[in-house]
PDBQT receptor file of N, H, CA, C and O in Angstrom, charges set to zero:
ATOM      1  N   UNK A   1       0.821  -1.198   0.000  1.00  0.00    +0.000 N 
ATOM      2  CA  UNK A   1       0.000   0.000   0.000  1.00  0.00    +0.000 C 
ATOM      3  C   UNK A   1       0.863   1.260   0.000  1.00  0.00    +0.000 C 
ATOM      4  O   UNK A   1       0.501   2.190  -0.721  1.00  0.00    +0.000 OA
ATOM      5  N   UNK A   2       1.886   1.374   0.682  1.00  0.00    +0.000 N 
ATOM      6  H   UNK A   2       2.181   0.619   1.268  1.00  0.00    +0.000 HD
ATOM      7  CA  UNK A   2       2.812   2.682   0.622  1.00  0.00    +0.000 C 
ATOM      8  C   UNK A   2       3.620   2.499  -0.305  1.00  0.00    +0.000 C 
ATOM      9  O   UNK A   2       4.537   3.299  -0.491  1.00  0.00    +0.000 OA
ATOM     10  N   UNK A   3       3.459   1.496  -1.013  1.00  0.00    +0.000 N 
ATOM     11  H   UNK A   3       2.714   0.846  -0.861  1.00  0.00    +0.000 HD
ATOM     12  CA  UNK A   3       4.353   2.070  -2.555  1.00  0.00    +0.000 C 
ATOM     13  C   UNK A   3       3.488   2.190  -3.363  1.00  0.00    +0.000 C 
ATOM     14  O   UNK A   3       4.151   2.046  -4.391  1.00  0.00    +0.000 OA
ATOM     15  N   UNK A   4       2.130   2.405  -3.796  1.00  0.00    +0.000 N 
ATOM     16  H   UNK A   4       1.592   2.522  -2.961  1.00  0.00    +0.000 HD
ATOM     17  CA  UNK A   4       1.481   3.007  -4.482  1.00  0.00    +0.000 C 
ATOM     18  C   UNK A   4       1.734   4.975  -3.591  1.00  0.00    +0.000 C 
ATOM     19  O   UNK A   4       2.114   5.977  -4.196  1.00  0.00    +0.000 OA
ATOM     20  N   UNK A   5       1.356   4.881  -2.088  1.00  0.00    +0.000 N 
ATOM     21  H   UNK A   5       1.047   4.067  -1.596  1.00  0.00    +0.000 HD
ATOM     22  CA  UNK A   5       1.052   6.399  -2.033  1.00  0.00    +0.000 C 
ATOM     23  C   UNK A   5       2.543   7.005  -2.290  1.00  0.00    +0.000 C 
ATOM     24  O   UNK A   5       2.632   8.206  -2.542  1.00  0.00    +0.000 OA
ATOM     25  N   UNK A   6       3.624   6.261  -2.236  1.00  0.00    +0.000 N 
ATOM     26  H   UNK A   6       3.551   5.285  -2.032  1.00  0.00    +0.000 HD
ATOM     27  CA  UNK A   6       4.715   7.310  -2.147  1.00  0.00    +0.000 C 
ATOM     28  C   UNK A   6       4.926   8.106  -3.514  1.00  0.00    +0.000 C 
ATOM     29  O   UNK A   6       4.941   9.337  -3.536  1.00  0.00    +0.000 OA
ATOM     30  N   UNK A   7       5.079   7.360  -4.589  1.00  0.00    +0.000 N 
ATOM     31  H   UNK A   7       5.066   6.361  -4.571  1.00  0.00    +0.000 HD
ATOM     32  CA  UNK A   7       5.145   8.505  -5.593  1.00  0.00    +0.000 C 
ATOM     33  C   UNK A   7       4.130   9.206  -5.801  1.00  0.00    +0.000 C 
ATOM     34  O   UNK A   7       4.238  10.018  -6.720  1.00  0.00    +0.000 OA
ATOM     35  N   UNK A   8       2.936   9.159  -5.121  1.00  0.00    +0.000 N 
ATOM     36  H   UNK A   8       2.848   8.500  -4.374  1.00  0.00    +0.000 HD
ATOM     37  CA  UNK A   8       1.884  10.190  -5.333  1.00  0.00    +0.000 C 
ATOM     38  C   UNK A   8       2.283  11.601  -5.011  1.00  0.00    +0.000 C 
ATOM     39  O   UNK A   8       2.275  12.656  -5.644  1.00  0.00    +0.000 OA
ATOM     40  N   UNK A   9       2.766  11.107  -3.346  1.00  0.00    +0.000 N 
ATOM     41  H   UNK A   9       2.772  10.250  -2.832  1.00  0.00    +0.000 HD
ATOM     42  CA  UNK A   9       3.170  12.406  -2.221  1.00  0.00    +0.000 C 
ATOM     43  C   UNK A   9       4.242  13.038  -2.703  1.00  0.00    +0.000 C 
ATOM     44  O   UNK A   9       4.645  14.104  -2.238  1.00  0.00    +0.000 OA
ATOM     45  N   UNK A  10       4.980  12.197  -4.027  1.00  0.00    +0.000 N 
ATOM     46  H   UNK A  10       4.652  11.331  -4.405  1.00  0.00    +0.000 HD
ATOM     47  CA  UNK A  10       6.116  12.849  -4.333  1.00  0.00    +0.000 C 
ATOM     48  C   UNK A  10       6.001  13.663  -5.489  1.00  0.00    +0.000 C 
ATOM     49  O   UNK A  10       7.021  14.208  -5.910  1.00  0.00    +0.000 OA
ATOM     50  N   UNK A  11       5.078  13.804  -5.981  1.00  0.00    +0.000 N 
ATOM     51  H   UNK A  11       4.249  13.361  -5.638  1.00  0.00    +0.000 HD
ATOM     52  CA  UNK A  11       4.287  14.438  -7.623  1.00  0.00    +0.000 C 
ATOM     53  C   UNK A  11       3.606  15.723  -6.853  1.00  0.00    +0.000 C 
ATOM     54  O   UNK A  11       3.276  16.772  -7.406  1.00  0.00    +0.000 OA
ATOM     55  N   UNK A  12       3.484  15.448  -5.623  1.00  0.00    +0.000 N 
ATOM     56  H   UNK A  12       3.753  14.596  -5.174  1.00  0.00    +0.000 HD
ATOM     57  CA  UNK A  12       2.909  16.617  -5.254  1.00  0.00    +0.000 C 
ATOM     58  C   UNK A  12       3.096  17.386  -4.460  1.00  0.00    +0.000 C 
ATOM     59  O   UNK A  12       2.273  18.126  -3.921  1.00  0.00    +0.000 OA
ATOM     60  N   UNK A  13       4.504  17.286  -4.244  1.00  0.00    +0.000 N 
ATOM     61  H   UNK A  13       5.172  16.686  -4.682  1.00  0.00    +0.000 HD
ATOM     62  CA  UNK A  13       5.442  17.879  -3.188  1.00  0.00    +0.000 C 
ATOM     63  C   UNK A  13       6.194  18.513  -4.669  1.00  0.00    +0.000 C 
ATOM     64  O   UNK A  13       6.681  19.622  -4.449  1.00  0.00    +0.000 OA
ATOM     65  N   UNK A  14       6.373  18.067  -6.027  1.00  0.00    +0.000 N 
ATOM     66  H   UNK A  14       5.978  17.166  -6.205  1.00  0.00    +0.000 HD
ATOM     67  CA  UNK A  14       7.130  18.521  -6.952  1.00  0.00    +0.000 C 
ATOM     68  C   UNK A  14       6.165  19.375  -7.687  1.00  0.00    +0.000 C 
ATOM     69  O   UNK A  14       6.615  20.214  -8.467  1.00  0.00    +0.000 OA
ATOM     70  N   UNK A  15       5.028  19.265  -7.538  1.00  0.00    +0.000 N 
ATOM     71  H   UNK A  15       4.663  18.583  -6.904  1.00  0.00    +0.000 HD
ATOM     72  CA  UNK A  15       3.871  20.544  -8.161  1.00  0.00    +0.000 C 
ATOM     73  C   UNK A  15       4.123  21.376  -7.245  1.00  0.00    +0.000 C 
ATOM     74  O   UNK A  15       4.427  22.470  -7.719  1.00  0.00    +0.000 OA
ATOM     75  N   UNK A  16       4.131  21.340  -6.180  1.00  0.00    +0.000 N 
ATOM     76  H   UNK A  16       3.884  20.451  -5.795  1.00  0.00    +0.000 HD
ATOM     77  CA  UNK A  16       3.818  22.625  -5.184  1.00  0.00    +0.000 C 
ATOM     78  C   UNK A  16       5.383  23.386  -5.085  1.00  0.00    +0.000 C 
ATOM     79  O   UNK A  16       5.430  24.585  -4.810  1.00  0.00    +0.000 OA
ATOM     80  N   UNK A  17       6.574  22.646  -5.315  1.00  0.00    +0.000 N 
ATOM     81  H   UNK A  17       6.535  21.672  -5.538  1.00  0.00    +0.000 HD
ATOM     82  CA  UNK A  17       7.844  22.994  -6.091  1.00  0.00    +0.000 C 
ATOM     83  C   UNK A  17       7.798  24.127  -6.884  1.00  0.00    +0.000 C 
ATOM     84  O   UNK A  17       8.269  25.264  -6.861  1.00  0.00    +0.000 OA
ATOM     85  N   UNK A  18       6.892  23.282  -7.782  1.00  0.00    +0.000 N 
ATOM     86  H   UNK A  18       6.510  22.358  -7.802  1.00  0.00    +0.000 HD
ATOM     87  CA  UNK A  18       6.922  24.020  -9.251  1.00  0.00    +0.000 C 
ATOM     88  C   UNK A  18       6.156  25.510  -8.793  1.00  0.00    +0.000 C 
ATOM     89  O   UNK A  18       6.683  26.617  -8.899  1.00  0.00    +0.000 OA
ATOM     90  N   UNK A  19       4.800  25.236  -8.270  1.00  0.00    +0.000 N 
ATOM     91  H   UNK A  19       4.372  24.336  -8.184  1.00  0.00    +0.000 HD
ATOM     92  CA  UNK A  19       4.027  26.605  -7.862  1.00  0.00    +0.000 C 
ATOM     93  C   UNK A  19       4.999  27.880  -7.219  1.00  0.00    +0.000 C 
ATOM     94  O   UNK A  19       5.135  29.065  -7.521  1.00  0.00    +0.000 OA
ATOM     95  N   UNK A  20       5.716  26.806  -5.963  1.00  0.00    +0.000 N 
ATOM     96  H   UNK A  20       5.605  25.843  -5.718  1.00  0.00    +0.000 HD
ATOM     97  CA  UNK A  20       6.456  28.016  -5.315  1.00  0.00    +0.000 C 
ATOM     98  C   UNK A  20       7.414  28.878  -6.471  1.00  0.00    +0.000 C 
ATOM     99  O   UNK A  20       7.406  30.099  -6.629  1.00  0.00    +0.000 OA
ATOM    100  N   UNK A  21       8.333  27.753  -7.313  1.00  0.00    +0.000 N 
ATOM    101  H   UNK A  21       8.339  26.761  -7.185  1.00  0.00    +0.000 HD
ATOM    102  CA  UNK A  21       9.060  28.637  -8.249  1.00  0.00    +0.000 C 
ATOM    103  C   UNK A  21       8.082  29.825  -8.801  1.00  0.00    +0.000 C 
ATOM    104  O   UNK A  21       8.052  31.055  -8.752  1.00  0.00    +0.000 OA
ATOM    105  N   UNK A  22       7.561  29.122  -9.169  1.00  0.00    +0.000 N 
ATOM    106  H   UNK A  22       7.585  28.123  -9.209  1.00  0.00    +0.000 HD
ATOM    107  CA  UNK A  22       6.663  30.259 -10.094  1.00  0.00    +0.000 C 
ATOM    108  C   UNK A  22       6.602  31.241  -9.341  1.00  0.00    +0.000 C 
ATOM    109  O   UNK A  22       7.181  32.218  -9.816  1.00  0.00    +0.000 OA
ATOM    110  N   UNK A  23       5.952  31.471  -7.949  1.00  0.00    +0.000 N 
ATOM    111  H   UNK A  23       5.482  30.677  -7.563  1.00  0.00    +0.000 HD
ATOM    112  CA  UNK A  23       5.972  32.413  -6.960  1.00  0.00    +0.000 C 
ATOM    113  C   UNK A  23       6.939  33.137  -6.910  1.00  0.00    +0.000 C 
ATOM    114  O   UNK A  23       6.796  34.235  -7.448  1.00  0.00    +0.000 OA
ATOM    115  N   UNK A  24       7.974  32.900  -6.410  1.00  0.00    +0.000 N 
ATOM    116  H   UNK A  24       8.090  32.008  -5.973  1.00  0.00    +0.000 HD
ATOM    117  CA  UNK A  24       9.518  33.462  -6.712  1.00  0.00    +0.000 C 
ATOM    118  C   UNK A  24       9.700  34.324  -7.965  1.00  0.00    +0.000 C 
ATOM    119  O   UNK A  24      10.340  35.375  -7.930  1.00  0.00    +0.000 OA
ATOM    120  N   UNK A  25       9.051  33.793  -9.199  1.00  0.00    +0.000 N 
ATOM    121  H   UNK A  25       8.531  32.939  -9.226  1.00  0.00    +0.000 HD
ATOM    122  CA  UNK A  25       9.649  33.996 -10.567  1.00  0.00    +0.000 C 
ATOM    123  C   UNK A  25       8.950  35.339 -10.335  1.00  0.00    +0.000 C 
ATOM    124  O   UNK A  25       9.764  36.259 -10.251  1.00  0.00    +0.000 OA
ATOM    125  N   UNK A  26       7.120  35.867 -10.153  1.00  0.00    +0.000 N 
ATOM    126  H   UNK A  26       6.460  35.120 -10.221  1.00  0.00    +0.000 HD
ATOM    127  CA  UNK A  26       6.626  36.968 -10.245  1.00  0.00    +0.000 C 
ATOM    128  C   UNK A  26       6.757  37.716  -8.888  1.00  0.00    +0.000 C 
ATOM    129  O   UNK A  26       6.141  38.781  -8.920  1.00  0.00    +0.000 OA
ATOM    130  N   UNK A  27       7.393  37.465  -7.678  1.00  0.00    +0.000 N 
ATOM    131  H   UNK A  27       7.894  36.600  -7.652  1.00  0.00    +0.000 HD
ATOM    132  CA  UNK A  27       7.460  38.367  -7.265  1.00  0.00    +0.000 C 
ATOM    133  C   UNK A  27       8.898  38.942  -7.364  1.00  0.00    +0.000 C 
ATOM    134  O   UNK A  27       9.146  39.878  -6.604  1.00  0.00    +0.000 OA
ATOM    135  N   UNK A  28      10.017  38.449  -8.312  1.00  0.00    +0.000 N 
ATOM    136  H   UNK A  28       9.815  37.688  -8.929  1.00  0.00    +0.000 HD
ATOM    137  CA  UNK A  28      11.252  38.861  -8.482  1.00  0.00    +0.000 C 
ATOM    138  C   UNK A  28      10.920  39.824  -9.357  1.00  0.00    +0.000 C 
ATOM    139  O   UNK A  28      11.391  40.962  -9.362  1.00  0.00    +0.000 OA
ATOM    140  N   UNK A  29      10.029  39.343 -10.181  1.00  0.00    +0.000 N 
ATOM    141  H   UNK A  29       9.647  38.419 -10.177  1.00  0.00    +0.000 HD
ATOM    142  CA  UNK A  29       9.517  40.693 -11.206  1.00  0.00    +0.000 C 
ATOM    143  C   UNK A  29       9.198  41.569 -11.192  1.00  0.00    +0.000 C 
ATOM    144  O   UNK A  29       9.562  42.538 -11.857  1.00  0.00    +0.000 OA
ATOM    145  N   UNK A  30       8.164  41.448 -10.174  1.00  0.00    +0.000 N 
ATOM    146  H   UNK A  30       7.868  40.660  -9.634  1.00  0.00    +0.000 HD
ATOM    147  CA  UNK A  30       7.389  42.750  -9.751  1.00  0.00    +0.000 C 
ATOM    148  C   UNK A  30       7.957  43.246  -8.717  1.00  0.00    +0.000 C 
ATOM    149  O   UNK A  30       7.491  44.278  -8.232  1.00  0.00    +0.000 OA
ATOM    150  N   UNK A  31       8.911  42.724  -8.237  1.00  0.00    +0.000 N 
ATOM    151  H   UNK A  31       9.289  41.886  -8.631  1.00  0.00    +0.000 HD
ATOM    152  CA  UNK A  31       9.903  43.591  -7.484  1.00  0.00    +0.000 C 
ATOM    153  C   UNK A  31      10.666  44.927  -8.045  1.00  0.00    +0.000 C 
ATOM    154  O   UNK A  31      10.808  46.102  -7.704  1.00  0.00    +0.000 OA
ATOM    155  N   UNK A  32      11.197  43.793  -9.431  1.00  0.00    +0.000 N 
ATOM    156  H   UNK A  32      11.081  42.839  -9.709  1.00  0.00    +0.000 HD
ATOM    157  CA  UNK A  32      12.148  44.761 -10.332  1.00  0.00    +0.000 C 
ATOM    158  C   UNK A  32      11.551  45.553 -11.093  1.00  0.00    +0.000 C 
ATOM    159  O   UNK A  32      12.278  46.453 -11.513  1.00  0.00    +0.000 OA
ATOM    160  N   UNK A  33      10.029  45.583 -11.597  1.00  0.00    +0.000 N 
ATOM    161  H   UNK A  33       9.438  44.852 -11.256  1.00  0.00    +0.000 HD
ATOM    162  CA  UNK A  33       9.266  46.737 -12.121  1.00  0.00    +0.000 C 
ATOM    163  C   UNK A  33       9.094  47.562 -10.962  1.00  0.00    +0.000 C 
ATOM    164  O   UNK A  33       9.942  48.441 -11.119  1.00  0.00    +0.000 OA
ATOM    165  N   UNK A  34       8.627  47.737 -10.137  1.00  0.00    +0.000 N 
ATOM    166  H   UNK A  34       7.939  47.023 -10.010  1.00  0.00    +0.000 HD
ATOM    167  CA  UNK A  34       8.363  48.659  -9.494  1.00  0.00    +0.000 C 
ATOM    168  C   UNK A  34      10.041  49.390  -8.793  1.00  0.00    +0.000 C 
ATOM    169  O   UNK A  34      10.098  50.615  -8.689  1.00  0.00    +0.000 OA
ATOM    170  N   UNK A  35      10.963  48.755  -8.479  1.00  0.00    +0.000 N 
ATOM    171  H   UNK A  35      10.917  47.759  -8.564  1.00  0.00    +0.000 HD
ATOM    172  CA  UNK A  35      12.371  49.048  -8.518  1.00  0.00    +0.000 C 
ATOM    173  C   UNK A  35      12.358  50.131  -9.194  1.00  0.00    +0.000 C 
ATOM    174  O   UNK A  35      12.507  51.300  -8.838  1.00  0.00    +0.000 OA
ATOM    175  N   UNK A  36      12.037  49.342 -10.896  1.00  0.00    +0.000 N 
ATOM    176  H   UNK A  36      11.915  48.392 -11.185  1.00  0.00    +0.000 HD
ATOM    177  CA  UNK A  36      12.546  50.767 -11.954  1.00  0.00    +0.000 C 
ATOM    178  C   UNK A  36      11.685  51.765 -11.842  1.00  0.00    +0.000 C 
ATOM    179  O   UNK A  36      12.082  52.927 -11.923  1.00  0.00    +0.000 OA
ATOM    180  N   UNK A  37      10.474  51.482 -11.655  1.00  0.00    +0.000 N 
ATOM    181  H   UNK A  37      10.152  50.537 -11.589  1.00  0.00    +0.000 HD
ATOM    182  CA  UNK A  37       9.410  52.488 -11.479  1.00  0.00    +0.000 C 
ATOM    183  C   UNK A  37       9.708  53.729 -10.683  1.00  0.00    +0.000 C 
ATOM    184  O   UNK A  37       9.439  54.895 -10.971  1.00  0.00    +0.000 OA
ATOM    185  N   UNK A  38      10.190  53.346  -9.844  1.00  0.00    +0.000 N 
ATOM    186  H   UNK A  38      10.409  52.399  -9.610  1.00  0.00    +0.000 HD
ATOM    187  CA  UNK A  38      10.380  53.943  -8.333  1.00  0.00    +0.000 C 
ATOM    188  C   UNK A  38      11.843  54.843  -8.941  1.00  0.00    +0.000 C 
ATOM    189  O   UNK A  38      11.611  56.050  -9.005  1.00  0.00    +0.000 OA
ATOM    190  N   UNK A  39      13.067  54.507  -9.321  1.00  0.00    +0.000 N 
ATOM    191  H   UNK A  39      13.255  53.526  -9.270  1.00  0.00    +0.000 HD
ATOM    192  CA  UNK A  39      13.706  55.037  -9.713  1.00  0.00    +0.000 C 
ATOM    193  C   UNK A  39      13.597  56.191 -10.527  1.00  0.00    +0.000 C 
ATOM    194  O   UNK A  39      14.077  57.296 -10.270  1.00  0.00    +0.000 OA
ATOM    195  N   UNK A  40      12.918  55.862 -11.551  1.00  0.00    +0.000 N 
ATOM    196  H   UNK A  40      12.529  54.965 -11.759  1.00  0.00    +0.000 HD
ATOM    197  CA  UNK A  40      12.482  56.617 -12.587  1.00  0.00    +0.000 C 
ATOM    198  C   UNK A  40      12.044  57.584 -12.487  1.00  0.00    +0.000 C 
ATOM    199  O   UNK A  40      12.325  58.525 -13.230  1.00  0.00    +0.000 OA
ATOM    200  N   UNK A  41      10.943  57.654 -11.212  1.00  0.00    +0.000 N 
ATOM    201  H   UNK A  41      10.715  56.889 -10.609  1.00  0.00    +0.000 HD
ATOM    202  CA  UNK A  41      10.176  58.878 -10.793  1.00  0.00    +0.000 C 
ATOM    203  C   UNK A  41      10.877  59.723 -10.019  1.00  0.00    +0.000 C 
ATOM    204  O   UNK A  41      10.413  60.787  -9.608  1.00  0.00    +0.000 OA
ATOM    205  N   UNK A  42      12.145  59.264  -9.749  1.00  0.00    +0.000 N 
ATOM    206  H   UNK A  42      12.522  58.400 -10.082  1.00  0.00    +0.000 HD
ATOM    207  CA  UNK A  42      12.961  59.681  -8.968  1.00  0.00    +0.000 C 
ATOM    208  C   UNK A  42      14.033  60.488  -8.888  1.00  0.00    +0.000 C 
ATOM    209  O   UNK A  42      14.376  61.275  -8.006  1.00  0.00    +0.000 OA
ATOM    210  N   UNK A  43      14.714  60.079 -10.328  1.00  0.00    +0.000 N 
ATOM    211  H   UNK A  43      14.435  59.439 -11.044  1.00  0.00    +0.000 HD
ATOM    212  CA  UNK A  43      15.260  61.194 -11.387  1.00  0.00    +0.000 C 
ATOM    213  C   UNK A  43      14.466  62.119 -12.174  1.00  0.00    +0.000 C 
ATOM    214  O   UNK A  43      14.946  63.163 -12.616  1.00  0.00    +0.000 OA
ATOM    215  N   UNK A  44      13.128  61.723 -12.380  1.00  0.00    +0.000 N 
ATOM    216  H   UNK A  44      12.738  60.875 -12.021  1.00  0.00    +0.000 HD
ATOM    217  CA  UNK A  44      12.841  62.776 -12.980  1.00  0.00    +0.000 C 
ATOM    218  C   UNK A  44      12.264  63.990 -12.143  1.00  0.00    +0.000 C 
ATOM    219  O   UNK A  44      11.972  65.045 -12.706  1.00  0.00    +0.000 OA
TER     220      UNK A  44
């Protein structure tokens, strides 16, 4: 029985992986837009 659930728990410990990256990916972004944003208004 626990070698059917283990690669389950493990597909979905590697989705929620994947989600967090993703997480990471847009708030690095929207870090760095508003960064420049912020700059920008700043020189001018």
């Amino acid at each position: 029985m626990l070698c059917f659930l283990r690669p389950y728990s493990s597909w979905l410990l590697f989705g929620d992986f994947i989600q967090l990256q993703k997480l990471m990916w847009e708030v690095r972004i929207v870090g760095t837009v508003a960064s420049n944003l912020l700059t920008s208004i700043d020189s001018s």
